[in-house]
C-alpha positions in Angstrom: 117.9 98.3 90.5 121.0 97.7 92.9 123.0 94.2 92.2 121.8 93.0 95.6 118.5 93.4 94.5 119.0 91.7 91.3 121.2 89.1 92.7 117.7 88.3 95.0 115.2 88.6 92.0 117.3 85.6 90.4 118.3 83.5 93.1 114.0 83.7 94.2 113.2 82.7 90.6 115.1 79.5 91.0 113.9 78.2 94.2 111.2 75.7 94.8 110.6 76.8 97.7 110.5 79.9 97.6 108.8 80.4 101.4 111.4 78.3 102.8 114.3 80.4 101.1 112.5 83.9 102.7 112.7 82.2 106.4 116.4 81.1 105.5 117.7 84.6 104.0 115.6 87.0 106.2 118.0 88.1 108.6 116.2 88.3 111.2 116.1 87.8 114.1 117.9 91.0 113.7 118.3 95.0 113.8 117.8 95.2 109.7 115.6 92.6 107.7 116.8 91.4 104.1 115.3 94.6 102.8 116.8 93.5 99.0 115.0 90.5 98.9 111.8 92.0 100.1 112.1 94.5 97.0 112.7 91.2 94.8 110.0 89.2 95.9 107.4 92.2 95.4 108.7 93.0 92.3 108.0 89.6 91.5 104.2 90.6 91.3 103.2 86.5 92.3 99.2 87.0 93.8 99.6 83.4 94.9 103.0 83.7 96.7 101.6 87.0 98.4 98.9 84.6 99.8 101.3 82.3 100.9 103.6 84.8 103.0 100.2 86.2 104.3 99.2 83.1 105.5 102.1 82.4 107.9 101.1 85.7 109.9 100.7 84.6 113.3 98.8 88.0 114.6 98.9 89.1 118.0 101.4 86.2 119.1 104.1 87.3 116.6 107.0 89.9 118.0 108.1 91.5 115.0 111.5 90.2 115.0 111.2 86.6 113.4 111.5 84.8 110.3 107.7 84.5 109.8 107.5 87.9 110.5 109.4 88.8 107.6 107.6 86.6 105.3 104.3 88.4 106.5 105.6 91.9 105.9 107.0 90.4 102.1 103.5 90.0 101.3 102.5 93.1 103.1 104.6 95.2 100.6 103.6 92.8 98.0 100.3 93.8 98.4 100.7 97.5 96.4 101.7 95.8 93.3 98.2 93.8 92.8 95.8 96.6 94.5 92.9 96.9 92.6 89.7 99.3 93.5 87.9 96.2 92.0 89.4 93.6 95.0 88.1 94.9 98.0 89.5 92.1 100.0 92.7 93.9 98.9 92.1 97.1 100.3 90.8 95.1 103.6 93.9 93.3 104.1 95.8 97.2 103.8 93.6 98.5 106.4 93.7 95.8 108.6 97.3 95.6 108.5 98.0 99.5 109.4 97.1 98.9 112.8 98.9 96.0 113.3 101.3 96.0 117.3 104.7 95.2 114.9 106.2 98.2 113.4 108.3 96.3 111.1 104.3 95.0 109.6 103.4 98.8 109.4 106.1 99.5 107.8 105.3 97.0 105.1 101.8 98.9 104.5 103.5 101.8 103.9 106.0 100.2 101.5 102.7 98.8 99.7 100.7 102.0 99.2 103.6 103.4 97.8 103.9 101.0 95.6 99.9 101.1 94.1 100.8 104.8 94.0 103.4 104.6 91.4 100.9 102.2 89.2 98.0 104.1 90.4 98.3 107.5 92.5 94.3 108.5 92.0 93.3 105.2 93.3 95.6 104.7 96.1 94.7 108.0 97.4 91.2 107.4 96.8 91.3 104.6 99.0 93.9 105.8 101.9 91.3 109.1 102.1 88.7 107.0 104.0 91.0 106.0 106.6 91.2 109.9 107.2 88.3 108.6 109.7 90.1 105.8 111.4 92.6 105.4 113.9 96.0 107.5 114.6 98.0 103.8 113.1 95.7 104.1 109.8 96.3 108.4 110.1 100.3 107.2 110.4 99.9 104.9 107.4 98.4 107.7 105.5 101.5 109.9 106.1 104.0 107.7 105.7 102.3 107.0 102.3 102.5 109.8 100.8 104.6 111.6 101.8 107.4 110.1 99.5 109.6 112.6 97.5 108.8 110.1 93.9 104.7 110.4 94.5 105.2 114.5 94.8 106.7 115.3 91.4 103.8 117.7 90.6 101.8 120.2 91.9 98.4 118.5 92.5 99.6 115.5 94.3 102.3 117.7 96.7 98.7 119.9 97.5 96.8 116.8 98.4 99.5 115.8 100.4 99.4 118.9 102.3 95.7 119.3 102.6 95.7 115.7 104.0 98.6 116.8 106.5 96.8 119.4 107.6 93.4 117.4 108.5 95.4 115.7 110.1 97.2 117.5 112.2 94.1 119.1 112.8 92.9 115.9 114.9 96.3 115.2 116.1 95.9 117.3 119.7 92.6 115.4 121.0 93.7 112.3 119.9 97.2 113.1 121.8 94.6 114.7 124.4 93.2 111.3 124.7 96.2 109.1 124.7 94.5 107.4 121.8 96.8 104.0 121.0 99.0 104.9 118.5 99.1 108.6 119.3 103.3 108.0 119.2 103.7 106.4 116.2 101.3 109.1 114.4 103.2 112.0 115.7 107.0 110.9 114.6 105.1 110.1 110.8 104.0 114.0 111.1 107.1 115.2 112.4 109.1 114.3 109.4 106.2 114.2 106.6 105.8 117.6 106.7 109.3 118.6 105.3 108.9 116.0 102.6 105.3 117.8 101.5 106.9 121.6 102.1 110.1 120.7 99.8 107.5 119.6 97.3 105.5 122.5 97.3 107.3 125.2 99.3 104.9 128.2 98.6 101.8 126.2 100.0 103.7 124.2 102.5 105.8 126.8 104.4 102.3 129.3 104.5 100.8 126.0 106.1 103.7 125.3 108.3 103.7 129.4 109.2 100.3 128.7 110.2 100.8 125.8 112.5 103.6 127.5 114.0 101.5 130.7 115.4 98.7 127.6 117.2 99.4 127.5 120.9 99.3 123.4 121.5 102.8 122.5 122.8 102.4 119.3 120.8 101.8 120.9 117.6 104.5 123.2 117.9 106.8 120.0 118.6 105.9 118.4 115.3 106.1 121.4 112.9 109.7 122.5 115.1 110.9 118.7 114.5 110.3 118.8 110.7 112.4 122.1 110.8 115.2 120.6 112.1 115.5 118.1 109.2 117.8 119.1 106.5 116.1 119.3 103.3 114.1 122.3 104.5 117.4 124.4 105.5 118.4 123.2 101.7 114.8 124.7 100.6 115.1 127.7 102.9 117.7 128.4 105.2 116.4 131.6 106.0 112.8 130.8 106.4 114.0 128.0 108.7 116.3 129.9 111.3 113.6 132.7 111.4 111.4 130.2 113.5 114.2 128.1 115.1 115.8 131.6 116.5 112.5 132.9 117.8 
């Protein structure tokens, strides 16, 4: 835990009003929100401050980039450390939230799942694997989940990782073909998640990249070229890298 972070858990504790001292310290509006006192306040674990952030979300009429807005995505995050199978309500307000217009609330779902992963890997992929069905946000949210170095630290959850990527890529031309909303945001998550799943299981992950690479949609060949490009997979295999980037 950083000192900021600390400094944030203690200085929460003490205040009475605790939803008051969020608006104050957010830092928004703003380029960066108080992402320290975000981590405080959802390692705080509080179900009943959770529901109070939550209840300040304005919806549709909120840009993103306000105080509120950062009390919102505080119990957005907040939300991993009380998941439950047994709270459905839970699991609603996750879904919901995934398709949210403010990125900075998307985000905060991603933040989340991760989150119930580290408690609970089998259940939050359990429940993320029906939104394999939904929209491109809740296929973006799905990505961005998983697709975290700490959640791949052995071999089963690095190959669900990739089987998931790969359904999903899958889907990924239509709904690009169909200028389905969200069919942006879904593509950056896949043009990055990939080299997080191939570092974590490079045997699987480069034969399914290797695979993608030989398909003839332009947009598919963008994404997998993209994750090639990032640096962790020329530190995994600089020569498996250049001998797609030099084709």
């Amino acid at each position: 835990m950083s000192a900021r972070i600390r400094y944030f858990r203690e200085e929460l504790a003490r205040q009475p009003d605790k939803i008051q001292y969020l608006l104050e310290n957010s830092q928004l509006p703003g380029p960066r929100a108080n992402l320290e006192l975000m981590q405080a306040l959802v390692m705080a674990g509080d179900a009943q401050l959770l529901d109070r952030c939550l209840a300040l979300d304005r919806g549709a009429a909120a840009d993103g980039n306000h105080p509120e807005d950062f009390v919102v995505f505080c119990g957005i995050a907040g939300l991993g450390t009380i998941a439950d199978p047994d709270q459905p309500e839970i699991l609603a307000k996750l879904r919901s939230f995934a398709s949210d217009h403010r990125w900075r609330i998307r985000e905060g779902i991603a933040i989340a799942l991760q989150a119930w992963g580290r408690k609970d890997y089998d259940a939050m992929f359990q429940c993320i694997s029906a939104w394999l069905e939904g929209n491109p946000y809740e296929l973006r949210a799905v990505v961005a989940a998983l697709c975290e170095p700490d959640l791949l630290d052995d071999e089963r959850s690095a190959s669900q990782t990739i089987g998931i990527l790969d359904r999903i890529t899958a889907k990924y031309p239509q709904i690009y073909k169909d200028r389905i909303n969200g069919w942006d945001v879904l593509e950056k998550g896949l043009s990055y998640g990939w080299s997080v799943a191939v570092v974590a299981s490079p045997v699987l992950g480069k034969a399914k990249m290797d695979f993608w690479l030989t398909q003839a949609d332009e947009r598919i060949h963008r994404i997998m070229m993209a994750n090639l490009k990032k640096k962790r997979l020329t530190v995994l295999d600089e020569s498996w890298v250049n001998s797609h980037l030099n084709k």
